[in-house]
C-alpha atoms as one frame of an Amber mdcrd trajectory, in Angstrom:
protein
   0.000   0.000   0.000   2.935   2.093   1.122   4.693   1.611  -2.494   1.298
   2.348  -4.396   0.957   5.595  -2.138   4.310   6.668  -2.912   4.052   5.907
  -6.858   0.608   8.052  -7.478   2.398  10.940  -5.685   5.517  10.569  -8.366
   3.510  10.298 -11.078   1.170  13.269 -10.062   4.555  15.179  -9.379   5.994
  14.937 -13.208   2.562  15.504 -14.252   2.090  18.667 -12.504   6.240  19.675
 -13.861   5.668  18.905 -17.036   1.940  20.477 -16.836   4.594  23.745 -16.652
   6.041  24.793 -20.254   9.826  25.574 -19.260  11.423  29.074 -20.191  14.082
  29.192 -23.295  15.876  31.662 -20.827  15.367  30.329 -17.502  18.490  28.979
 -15.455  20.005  25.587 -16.785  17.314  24.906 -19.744  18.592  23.319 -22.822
  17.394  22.295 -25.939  16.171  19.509 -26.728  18.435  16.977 -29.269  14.705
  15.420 -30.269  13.008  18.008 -31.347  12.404  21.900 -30.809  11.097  21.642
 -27.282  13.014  22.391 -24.019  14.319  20.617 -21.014  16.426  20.738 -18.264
  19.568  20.138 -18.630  21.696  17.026 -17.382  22.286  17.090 -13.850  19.412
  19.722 -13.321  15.226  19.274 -11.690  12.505  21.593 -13.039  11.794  24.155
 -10.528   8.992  26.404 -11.666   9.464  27.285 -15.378  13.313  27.253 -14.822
  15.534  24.187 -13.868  17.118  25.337 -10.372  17.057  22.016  -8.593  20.919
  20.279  -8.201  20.259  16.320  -8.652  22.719  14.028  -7.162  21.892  10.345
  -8.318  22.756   6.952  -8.866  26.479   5.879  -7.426  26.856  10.033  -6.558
  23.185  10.268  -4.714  23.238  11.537  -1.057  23.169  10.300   2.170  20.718
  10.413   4.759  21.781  13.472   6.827  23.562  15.001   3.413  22.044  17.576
   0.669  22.429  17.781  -3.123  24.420  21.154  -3.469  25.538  20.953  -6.927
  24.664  18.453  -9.923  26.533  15.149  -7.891  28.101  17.177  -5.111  26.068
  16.103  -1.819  26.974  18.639   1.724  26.482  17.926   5.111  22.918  19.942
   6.026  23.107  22.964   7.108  24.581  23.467  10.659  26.919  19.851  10.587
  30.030  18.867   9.110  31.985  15.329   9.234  32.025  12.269   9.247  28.406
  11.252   8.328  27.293  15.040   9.107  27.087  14.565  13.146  28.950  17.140
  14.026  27.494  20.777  14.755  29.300  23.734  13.113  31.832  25.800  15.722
  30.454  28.994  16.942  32.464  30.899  13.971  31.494  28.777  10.968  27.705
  28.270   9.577  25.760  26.414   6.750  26.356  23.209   4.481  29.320  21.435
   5.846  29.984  24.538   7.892  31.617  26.599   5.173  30.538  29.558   5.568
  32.479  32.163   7.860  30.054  34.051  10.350  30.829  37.686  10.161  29.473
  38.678  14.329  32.116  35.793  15.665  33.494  36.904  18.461  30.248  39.069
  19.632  27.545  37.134  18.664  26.021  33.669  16.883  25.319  32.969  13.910
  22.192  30.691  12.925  23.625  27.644  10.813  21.362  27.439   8.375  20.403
  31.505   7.540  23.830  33.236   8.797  21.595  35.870  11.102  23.100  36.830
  13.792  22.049  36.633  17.571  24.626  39.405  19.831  25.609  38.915  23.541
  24.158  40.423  26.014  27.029  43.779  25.797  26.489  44.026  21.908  24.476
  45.382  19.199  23.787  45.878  15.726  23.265  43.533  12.548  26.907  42.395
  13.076  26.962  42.964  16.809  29.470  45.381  16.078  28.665  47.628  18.687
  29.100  48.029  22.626  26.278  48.319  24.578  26.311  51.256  27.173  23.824
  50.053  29.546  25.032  49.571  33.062  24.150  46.170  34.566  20.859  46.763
  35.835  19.926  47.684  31.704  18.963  45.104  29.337  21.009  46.574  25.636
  18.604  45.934  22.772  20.405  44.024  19.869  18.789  45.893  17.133  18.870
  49.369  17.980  21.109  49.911  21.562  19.346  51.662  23.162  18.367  50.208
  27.092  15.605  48.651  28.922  15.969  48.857  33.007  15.543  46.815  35.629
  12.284  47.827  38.204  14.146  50.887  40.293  16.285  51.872  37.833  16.035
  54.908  35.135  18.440  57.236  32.505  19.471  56.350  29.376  22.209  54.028
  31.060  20.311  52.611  34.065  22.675  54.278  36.394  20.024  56.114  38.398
  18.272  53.992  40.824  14.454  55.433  41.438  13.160  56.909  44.292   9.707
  55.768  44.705   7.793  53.794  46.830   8.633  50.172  44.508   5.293  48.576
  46.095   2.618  51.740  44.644   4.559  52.829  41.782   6.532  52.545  38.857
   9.716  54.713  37.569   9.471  56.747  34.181  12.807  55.390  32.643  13.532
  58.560  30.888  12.722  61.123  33.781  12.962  58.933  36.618   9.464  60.642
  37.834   7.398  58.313  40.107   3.987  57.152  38.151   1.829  56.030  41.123
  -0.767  53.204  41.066  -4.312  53.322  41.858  -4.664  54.474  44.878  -1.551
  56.614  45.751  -0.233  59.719  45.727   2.567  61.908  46.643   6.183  62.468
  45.239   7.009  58.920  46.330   3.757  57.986  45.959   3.834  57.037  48.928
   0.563  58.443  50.676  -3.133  57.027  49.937  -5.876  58.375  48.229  -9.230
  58.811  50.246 -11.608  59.223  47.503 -13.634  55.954  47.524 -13.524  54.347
  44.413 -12.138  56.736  42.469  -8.735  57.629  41.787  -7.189  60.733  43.416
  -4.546  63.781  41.732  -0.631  62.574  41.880   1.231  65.499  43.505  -2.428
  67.407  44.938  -4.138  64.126  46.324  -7.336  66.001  45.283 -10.052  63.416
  44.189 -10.805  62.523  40.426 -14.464  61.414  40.266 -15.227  58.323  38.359
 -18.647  58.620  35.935 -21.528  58.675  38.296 -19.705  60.014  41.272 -19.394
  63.520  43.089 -18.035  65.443  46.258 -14.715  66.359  47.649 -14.196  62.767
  48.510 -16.149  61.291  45.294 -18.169  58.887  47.541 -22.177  60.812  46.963
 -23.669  58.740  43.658 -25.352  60.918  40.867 -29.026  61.057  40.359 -28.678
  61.441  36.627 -29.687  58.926  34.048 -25.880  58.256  33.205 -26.338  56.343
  29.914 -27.543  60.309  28.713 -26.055  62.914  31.398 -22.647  63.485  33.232
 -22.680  64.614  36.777 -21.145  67.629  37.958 -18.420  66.370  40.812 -18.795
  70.118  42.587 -22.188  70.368  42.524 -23.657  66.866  41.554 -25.587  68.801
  38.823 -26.858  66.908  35.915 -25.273  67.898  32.718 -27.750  66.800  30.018
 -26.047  65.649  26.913 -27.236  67.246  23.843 -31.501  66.146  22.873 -32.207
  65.415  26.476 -34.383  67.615  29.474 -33.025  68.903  32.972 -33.264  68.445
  36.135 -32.401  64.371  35.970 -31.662  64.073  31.635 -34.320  60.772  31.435
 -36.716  62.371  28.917 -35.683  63.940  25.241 -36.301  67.424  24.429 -39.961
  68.991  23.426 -40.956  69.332  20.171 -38.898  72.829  19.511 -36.088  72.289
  21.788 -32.982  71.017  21.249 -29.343  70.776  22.646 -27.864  70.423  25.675
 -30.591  70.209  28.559 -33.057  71.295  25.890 -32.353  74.940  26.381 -32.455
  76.253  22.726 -35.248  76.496  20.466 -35.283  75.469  16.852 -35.090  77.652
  13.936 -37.801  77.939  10.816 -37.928  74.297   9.522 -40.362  74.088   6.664
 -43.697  73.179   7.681 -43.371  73.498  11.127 -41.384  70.408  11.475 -39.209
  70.139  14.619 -35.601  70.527  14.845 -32.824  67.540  15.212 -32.918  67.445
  19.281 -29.383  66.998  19.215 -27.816  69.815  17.291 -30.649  71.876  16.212
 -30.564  71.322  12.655 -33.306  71.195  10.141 -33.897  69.017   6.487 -35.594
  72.401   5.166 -36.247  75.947   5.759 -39.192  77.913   6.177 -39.411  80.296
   3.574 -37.587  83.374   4.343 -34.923  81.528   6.190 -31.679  80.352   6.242
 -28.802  78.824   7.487 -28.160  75.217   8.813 -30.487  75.959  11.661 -32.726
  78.048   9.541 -31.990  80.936  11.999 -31.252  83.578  10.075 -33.276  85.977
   7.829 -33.084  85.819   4.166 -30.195  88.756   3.148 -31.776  91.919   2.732
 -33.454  92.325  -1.136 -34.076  88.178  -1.110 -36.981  86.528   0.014 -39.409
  83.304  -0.404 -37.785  79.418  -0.055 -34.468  78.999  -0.253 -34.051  82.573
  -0.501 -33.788  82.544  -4.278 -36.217  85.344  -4.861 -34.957  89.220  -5.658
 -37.829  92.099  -4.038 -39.473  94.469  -5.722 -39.071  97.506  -5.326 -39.532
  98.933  -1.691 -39.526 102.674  -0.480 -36.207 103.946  -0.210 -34.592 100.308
  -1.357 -35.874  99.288   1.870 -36.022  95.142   2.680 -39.518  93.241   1.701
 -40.539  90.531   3.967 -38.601  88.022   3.648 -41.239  85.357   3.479 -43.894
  86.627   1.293 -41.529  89.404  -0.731 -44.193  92.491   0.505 -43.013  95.593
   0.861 -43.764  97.346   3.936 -43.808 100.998   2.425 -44.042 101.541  -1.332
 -42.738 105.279  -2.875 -45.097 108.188  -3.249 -47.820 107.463  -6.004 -47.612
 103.913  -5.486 -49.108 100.934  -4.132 -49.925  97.153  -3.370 -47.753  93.940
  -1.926 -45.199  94.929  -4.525 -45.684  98.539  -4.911 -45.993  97.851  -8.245
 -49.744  99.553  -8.879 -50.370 103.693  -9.362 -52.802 105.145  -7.269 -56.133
 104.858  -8.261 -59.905 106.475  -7.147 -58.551 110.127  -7.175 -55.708 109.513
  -5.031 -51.933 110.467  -5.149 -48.634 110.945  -2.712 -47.355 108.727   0.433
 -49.623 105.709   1.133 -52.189 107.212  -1.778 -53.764 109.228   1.162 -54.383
 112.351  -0.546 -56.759 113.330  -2.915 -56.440 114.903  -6.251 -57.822 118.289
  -6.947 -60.297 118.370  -9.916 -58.748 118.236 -13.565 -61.255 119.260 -15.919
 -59.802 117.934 -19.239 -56.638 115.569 -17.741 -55.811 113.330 -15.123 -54.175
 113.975 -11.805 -50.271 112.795 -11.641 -50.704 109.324  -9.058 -46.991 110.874
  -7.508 -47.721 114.511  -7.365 -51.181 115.629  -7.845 -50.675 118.059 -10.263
 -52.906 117.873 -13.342 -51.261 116.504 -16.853 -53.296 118.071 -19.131 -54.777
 116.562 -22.218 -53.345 118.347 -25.570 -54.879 121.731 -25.934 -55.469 122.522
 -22.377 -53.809 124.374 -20.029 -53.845 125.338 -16.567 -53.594 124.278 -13.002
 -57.423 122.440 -13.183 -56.614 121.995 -17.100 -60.057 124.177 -17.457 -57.943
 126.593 -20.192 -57.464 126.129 -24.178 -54.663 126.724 -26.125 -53.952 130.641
 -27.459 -55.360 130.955 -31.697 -51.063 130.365 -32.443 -50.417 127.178 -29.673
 -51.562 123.534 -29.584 -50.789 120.579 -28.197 -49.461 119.153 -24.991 -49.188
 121.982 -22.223 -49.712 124.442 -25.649 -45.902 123.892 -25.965 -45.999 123.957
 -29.688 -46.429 126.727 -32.161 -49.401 126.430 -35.421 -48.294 126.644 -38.549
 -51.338 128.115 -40.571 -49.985 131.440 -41.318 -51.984 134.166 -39.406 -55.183
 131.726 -38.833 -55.424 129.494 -36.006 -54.845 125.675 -35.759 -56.784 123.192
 -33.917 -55.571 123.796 -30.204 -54.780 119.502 -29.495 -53.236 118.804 -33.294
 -51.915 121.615 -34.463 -53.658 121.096 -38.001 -55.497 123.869 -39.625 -58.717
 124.854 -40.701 -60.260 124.836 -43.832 -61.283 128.610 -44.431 -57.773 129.271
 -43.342 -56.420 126.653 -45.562 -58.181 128.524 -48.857 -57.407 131.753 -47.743
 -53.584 130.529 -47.135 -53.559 129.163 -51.039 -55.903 131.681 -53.339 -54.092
 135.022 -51.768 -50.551 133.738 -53.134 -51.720 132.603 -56.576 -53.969 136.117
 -56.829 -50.613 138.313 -56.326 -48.769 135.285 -58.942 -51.230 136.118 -61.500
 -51.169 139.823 -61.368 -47.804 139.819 -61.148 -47.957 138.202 -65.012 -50.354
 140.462 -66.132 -48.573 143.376 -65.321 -45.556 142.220 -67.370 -47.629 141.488
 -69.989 -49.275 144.694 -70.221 -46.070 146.402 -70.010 -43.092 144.597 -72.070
 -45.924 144.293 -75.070 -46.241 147.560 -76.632 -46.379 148.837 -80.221 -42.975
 149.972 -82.127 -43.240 152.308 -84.909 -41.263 151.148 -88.194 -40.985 151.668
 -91.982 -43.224 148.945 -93.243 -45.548 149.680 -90.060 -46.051 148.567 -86.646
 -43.609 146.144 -84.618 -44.450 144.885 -81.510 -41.031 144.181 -79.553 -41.203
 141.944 -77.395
């Protein structure tokens, strides 16, 4: 059974080496004489994709406590030498048949088989090429030097012996300060706390309350609920942690309260929704809020959610609300949520309070009351009409109709005017011809009779 065992694991051996394909440039591959394949070459085991493995077989195999170093070269293992590899290597010497020279003999040992080496107790380093400075109650660490002391002992060196109280304390190696234990204080910690359970101040003595206790001596218990308050070791006050009421911190804050003892009340959150209890803060603001807390007013001209929305335009540039964006005084001559209608029903000025004096043919100004007159009237009540030369707005502009008036709101003329303006010129035209006529056509007196020059 034994031989079949150790057959199938053979065979599934070479099956798994030759499952790997061997590299053209890997250590001690060779071509093949057969064909163009690879293989190791004579003297060499597959190792991987490479041949790295030294075989020693037949007449030169190995013996039992003896290695294959080198194709038919067999070493004592690592650590022995001799006859039939029995003996162990001297403290100087280190691996196959003890050939290799160990570089920290005299100061330390080396390991047969790696070549690490292990210092004494006075040296250091990766050769243990280095003294040790400790004194002898200081333990030299191999690796780095530098000391560990004995109980009582402190400095770099361990030169210093402490002065504490050994039995309630322990020495700071560096400063040689006494750390006392539970339950001990003074410079030699040599003096015991009186605080009940709880420790006490190392050079003062004064008590340290544990959670849940109070008083000088930290022996009264706290009333609190602990698992949401701390106690107050003067007093024995409970200090509620953040979401939870005073006096005794068992209950969470009201609806509106939040933080520590529930002392704070929350901002706008949209639709009245309560605050986080702990810190105060809310998924959404109001509108005309901001801020984490939705504390703070929207920034003056911005209103509505979010604060996203500009405001009209307010009396003197003045804010609108910032929730519903109405202004709370509008200019003169204007009004409505947004200032943005005139005044109507006769009225003018600040607020539209005042009312407008009668304008016969116009409207009174919604800003100033004064009456804008329609085109051809004039006058404080509008109640005039344009001068037989002026028409228009405020009779500003001047008719064009020669010496006859124009209509007193377009300016255009009349019709009598209109004739008279056209048949007077072309009366004095034609006149004018006749005359020449009469005068450049008269009778010359010749030989053969009368000429008429013209």
């Amino acid at each position: 059974m034994d031989t079949f065992l150790t057959s199938f694991v053979l065979i599934l051996t070479c099956v798994q080496c030759s499952a790997q394909i061997l590299s053209p440039t890997g250590k001690n591959v060779c071509p093949s004489v057969r064909d163009s394949s690879t293989i190791c070459c004579s003297g060499w085991g597959q190792n991987g994709d490479e041949c790295t493995v030294p075989l020693c077989e037949g007449e030169r195999a190995c013996l039992q406590d003896e290695v294959c170093v080198y194709p038919g070269l067999c070493r004592c293992k690592p650590g022995f030498y001799g006859y039939q590899c029995k003996t162990s290597c001297p403290p100087e010497f280190w691996g196959p048949d003890c050939r290799e020279v160990c570089p920290c003999h005299p100061h330390g040992l080396c390991d047969p088989v790696t070549g690490v080496c292990s210092c004494l107790p006075n040296r250091w380093g990766n050769l243990c090429q280095n003294s040790c400075k400790c004194g002898r109650h200081g333990k030299c660490d191999p690796v780095y030097g530098n000391c560990t002391c004995e109980e009582g002992w402190w400095t770099s060196t361990c030169s210093k012996a402490c002065q504490c109280h050994l039995a309630t304390s322990t020495c700071d190696q560096a400063t040689g300060r006494c750390l006392c234990n539970k339950g001990f204080w003074g410079q030699r910690c040599s003096l015991r706390c009186n605080c009940y359970v709880s420790p006490c101040q190392q050079h003062t003595g004064t008590c340290q309350c544990q959670h849940g206790w109070w008083g000088p001596s930290c022996d009264r218990r706290c009333i609190c609920n602990l698992s949401h308050a701390d106690c107050d070791v003067q007093t024995g006050t409970c200090l509620c942690y953040p979401g939870y009421k005073e006096p005794f911190c068992n209950e969470p804050c009201d609806s509106g309260k939040y933080g520590s003892g529930c002392r704070r009340s929350c901002g706008h959150c949209e639709g009245g929704r309560s605050c986080s209890k702990e810190d105060g803060l809310c998924d959404a603001c109001a509108p005309g809020w901001n801020g984490t807390r939705c504390d703070q007013p929207c920034p003056a001209g911005y209103y509505g959610y979010r604060c996203h929305n500009v405001c009209p335009r307010c009396r003197n540039m003045d804010p609108c609300d910032t929730e519903t964006g109405a202004c709370l005084h509008c200019d003169p001559g204007w009004t409505g949520p947004r200032c943005e209608k005139p005044c109507t029903d006769g009225t003018y000025g600040d607020g539209c309070r005042f009312l407008c004096k009668t304008c016969h043919h116009g409207h009174c100004d919604h800003v100033t009351g004064s009456c804008i007159c329609l085109p051809g009237f004039q006058g404080e009540s509008c109640n005039s009409t344009c001068p037989p030369n002026l028409y228009g707005m405020n009779c500003s502009a001047t008719c064009d109709c020669g010496n006859h008036a124009c209509h007193p709101a377009t300016g255009a003329c009349s019709r009598a005017g209109l004739l008279a303006g056209l048949l007077i010129p072309l009366c004095i035209l034609i006149l004018a011809l006749l005359f020449c006529c009469c005068c450049c056509g008269r009778p010359v007196e010749g030989k053969e009779g009368y000429e008429f020059v013209i």
